[in-house]
C-alpha positions as a printed NumPy array, in Angstrom:
array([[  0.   ,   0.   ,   0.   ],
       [  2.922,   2.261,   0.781],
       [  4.722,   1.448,  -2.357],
       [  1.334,   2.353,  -4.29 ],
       [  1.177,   5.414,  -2.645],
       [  4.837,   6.755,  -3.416],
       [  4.727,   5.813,  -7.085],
       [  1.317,   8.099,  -7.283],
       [  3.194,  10.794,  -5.591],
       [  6.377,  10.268,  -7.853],
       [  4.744,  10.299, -11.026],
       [  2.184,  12.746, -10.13 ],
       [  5.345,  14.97 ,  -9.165],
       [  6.813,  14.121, -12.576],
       [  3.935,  15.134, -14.628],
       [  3.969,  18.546, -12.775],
       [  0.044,  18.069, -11.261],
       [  1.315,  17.749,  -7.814],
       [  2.991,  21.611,  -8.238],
       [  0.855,  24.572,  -6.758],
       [  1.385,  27.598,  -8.605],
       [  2.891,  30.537,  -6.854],
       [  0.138,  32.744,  -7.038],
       [ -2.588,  30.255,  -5.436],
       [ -0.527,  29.388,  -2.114],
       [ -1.555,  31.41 ,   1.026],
       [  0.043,  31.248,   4.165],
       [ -1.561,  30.063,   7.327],
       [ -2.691,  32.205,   9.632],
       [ -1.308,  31.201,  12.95 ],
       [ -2.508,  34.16 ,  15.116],
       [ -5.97 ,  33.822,  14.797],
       [ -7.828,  31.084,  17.445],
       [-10.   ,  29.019,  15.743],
       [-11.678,  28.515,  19.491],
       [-12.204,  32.143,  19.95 ],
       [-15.853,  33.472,  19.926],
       [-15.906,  35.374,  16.661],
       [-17.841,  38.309,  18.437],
       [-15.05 ,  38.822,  20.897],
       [-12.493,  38.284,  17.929],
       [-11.913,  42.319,  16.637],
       [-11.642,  43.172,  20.761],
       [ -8.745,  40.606,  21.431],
       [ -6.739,  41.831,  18.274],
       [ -7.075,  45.33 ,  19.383],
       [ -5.566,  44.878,  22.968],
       [ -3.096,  42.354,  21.817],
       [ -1.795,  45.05 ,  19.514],
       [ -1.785,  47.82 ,  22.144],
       [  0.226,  45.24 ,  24.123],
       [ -2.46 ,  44.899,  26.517],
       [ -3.991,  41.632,  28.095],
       [ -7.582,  40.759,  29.211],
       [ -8.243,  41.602,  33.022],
       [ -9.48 ,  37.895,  34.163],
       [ -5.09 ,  37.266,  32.951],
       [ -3.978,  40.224,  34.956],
       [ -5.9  ,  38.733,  37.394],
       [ -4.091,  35.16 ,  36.529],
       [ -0.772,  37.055,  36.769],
       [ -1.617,  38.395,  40.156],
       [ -2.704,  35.069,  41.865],
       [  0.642,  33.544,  40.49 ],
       [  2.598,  36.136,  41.773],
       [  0.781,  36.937,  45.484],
       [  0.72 ,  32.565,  45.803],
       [  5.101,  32.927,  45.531],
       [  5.414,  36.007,  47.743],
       [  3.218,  34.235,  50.756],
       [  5.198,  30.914,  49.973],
       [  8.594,  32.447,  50.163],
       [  7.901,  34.412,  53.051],
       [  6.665,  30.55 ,  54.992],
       [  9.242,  28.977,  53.716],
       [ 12.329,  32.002,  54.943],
       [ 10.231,  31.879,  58.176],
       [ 10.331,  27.984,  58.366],
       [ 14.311,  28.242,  57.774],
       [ 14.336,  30.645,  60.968],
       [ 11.922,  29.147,  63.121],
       [ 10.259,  26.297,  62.317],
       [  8.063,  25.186,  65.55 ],
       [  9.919,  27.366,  67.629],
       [  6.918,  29.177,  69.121],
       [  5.774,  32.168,  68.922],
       [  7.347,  33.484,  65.664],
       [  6.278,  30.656,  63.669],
       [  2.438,  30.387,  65.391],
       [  2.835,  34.196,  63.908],
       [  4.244,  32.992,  60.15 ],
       [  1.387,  30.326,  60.044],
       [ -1.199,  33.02 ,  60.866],
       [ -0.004,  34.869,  57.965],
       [  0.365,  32.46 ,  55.734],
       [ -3.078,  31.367,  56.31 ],
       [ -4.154,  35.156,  55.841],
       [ -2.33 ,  35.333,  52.476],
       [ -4.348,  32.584,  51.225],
       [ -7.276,  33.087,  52.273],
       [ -6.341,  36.28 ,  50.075],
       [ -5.512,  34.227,  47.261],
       [ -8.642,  32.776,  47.079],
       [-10.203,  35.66 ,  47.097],
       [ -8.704,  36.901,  43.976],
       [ -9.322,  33.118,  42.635],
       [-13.05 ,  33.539,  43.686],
       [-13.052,  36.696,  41.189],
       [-11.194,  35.629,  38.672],
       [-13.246,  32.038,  38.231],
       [-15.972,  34.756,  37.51 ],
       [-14.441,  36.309,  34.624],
       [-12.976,  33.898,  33.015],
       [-14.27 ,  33.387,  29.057],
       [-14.157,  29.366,  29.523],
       [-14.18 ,  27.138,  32.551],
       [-11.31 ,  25.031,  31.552],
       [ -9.168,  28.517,  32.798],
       [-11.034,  28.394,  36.464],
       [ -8.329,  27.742,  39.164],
       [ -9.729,  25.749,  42.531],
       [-10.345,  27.406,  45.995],
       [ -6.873,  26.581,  47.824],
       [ -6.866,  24.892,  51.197],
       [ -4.764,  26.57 ,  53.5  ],
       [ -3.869,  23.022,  55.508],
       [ -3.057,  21.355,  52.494],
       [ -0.484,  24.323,  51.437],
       [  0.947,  24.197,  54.93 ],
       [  1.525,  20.53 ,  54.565],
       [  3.134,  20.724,  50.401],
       [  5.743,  23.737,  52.011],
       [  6.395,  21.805,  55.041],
       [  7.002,  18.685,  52.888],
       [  9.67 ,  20.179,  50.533],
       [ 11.124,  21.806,  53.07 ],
       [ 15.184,  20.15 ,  53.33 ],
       [ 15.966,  18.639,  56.204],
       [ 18.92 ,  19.996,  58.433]])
């Protein structure tokens, strides 16, 4: 079957009916989403051109980045004081603030977002505690 299929191709490249004439290729275009709702379509171009983003991914970018600052600031406290007291009791508190925070801005973005495929879940502050803790190297 695969032999069949190469000597069509070969002679059909011989005879010249497997060519495409210059003028009647097009390129593809790769920027547009064929998922996209065409109604919403014009709007996206126009802020991706101005270099600006949809608020429900600012709101992405924000989660990301306010989930790393609370986790680096448990994790330098763990390296400090890890179940020494006080000072930890105090780091847990605010860690537990932060995501509570977090979810928050999760809350709102699940809200906004054009498809549900791009909603993040609620975060459980216990679990979280229990990941960092986890990772963290033993001394």
């Amino acid at each position: 079957m695969r032999l069949l299929a190469e000597r069509i191709l070969r002679e059909a490249i011989e005879k010249g009916t497997f060519e495409v004439p210059i003028n009647k290729q097009r390129s593809l275009n790769l920027e547009e989403n064929p998922f996209q709702d065409p109604a919403s379509r014009l709007a996206f171009h126009v802020l991706n051109n101005a270099g600006m983003r949809p608020l429900w991914l600012e709101n992405e970018i924000e989660i990301r980045d306010s989930l790393h600052e609370i986790r680096t600031d448990l994790i330098r406290a763990a390296k400090h004081c890890y179940q020494k007291g006080q000072d930890w009791d105090n780091a847990v508190s605010r860690f537990f603030t932060g995501i509570e925070q977090v979810n928050g801005l999760i809350r709102k973005l699940n809200l906004e977002v054009p498809l549900a495929r791009f909603q993040r879940a609620i975060l459980r502050p216990q679990d979280e505690l229990r990941k960092i803790i986890a990772d963290l190297p033993d001394d």
